[in-house]
TORGU-639609 format. One record per residue: z negated, x negated, y negated of N, C-alpha, C in turn. Coordinates in steps of 0.02 Angstrom, whole numbers, plus 50000, padded with zeros to 5 digits. Example, Ala and Ser with C-alpha at 12.3 -4.5 7.8 and 13.67 -1.06 7.14 Angstrom:
% residues 2
496104934050284496104938550225496104934050165
496464935850112496434931650053496064935549998
//
This chain:
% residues 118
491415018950546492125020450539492475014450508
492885011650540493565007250495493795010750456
493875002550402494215006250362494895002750374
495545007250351496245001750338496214998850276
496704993850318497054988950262497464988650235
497494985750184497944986550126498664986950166
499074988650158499954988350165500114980350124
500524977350151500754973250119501634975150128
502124975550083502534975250109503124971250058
503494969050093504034963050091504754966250092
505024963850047505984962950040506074957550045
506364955950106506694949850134507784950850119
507964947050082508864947050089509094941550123
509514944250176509704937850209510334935950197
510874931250180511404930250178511564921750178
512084919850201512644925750248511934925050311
512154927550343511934927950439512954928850468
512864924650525513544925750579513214929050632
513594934050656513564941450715513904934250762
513744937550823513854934650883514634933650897
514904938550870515884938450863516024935650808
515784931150751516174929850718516174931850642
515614936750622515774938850554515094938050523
515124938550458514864935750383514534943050382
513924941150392513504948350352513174946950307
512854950250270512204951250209511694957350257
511204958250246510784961850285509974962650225
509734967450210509194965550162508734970550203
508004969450204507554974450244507034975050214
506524981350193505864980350166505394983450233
504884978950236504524980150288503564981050255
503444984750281502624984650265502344984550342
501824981750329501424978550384500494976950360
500174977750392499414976850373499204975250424
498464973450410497894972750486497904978350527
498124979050599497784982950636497154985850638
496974988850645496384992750652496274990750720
495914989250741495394987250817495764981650860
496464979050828496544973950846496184965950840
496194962550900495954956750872496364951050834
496414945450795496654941550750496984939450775
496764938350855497554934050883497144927150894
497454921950934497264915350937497354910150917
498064911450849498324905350810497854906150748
498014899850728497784898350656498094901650598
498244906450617498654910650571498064911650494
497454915550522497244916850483496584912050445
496644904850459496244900350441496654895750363
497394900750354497714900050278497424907050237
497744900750190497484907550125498174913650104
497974917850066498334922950077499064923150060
499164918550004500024916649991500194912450051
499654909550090500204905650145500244910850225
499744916950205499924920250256500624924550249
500744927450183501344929250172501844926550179
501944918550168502414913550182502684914150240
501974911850313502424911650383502554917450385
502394924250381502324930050397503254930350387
503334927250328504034928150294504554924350347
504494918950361504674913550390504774916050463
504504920350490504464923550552504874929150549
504974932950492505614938850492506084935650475
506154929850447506964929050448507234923550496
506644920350534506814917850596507054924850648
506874929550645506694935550711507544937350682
507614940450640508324943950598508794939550599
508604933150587509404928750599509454928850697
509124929550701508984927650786509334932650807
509114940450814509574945350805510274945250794
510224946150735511174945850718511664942350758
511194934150762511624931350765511854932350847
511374935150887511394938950967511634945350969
512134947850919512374955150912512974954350879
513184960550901514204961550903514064965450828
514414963150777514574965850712514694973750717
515044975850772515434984150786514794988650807
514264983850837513744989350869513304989350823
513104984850786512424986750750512634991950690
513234989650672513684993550606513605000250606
513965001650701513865007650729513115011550741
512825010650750512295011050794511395008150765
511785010250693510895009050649510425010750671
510375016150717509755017850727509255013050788
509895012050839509635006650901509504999950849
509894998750803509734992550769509134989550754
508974995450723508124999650680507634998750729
507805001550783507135000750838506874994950872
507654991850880507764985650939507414978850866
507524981250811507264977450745506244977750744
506154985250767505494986250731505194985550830
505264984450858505344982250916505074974050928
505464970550897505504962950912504824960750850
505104963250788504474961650749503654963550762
503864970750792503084973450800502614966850863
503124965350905502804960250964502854955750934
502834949250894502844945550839502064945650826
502054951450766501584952050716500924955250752
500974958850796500404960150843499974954650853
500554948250863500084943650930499634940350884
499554941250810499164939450768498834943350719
498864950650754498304954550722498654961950683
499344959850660499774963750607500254969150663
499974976550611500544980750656501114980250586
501634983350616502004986050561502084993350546
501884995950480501845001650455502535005250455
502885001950421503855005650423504224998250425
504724999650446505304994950409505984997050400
506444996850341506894998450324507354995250322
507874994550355508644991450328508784991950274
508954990750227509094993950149509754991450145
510044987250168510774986850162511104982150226
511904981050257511824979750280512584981550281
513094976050285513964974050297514124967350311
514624966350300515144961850308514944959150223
515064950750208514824949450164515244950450113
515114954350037515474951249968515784960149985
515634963750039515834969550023515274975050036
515064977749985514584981549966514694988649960
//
């Protein structure tokens, strides 16, 4: 029997990010993510770092993926429409973090406007 792995999970804050029309967001997300279970490692050198530098790219890769996002999205729809946000979010990351072994357990928006207004 496998066993699982630990959860690792991350609060990433992004600010500003520019939406595809024009506006100033803040956006903050906590995500947990671990080893797959019966997945294989994947074919990069991902895991030939040690464990603060796996957290690093791991990091480096959600806020490449989230600025990438935003910045390909209309301020009115994601605002509107958290939940497609959420999916089309846990969506892009899950194919990411797969291709090197990592599912993702949850991920949360935790905040998320127009910047300096909270």
């Amino acid at each position: 029997m496998e066993q699982a792995s630990a959860t690792t999970y991350e609060s990433v804050e992004f600010s500003p990010l520019q939406t595809f029309d024009g506006k100033t967001v803040e956006m903050s997300i906590m995500i947990g993510y671990a080893l797959g279970l019966g997945r294989p490692l994947g074919t990069t050198d991902f895991w030939h770092n040690d464990s603060a530098a796996r957290v690093n790219r791991v990091r480096d890769f959600l806020e490449f993926q989230i600025k990438s996002y935003v910045n390909n999205s209309v301020y009115f729809e994601i605002q509107n429409d958290r939940e497609r946000m959420l999916s089309e979010l846990d969506s892009l990351l899950s194919a990411g973090l797969n291709m090197i072994g990592l599912e993702v357990i949850n991920l949360n928006v935790q905040n998320f406007g127009l910047k300096g207004q909270k």
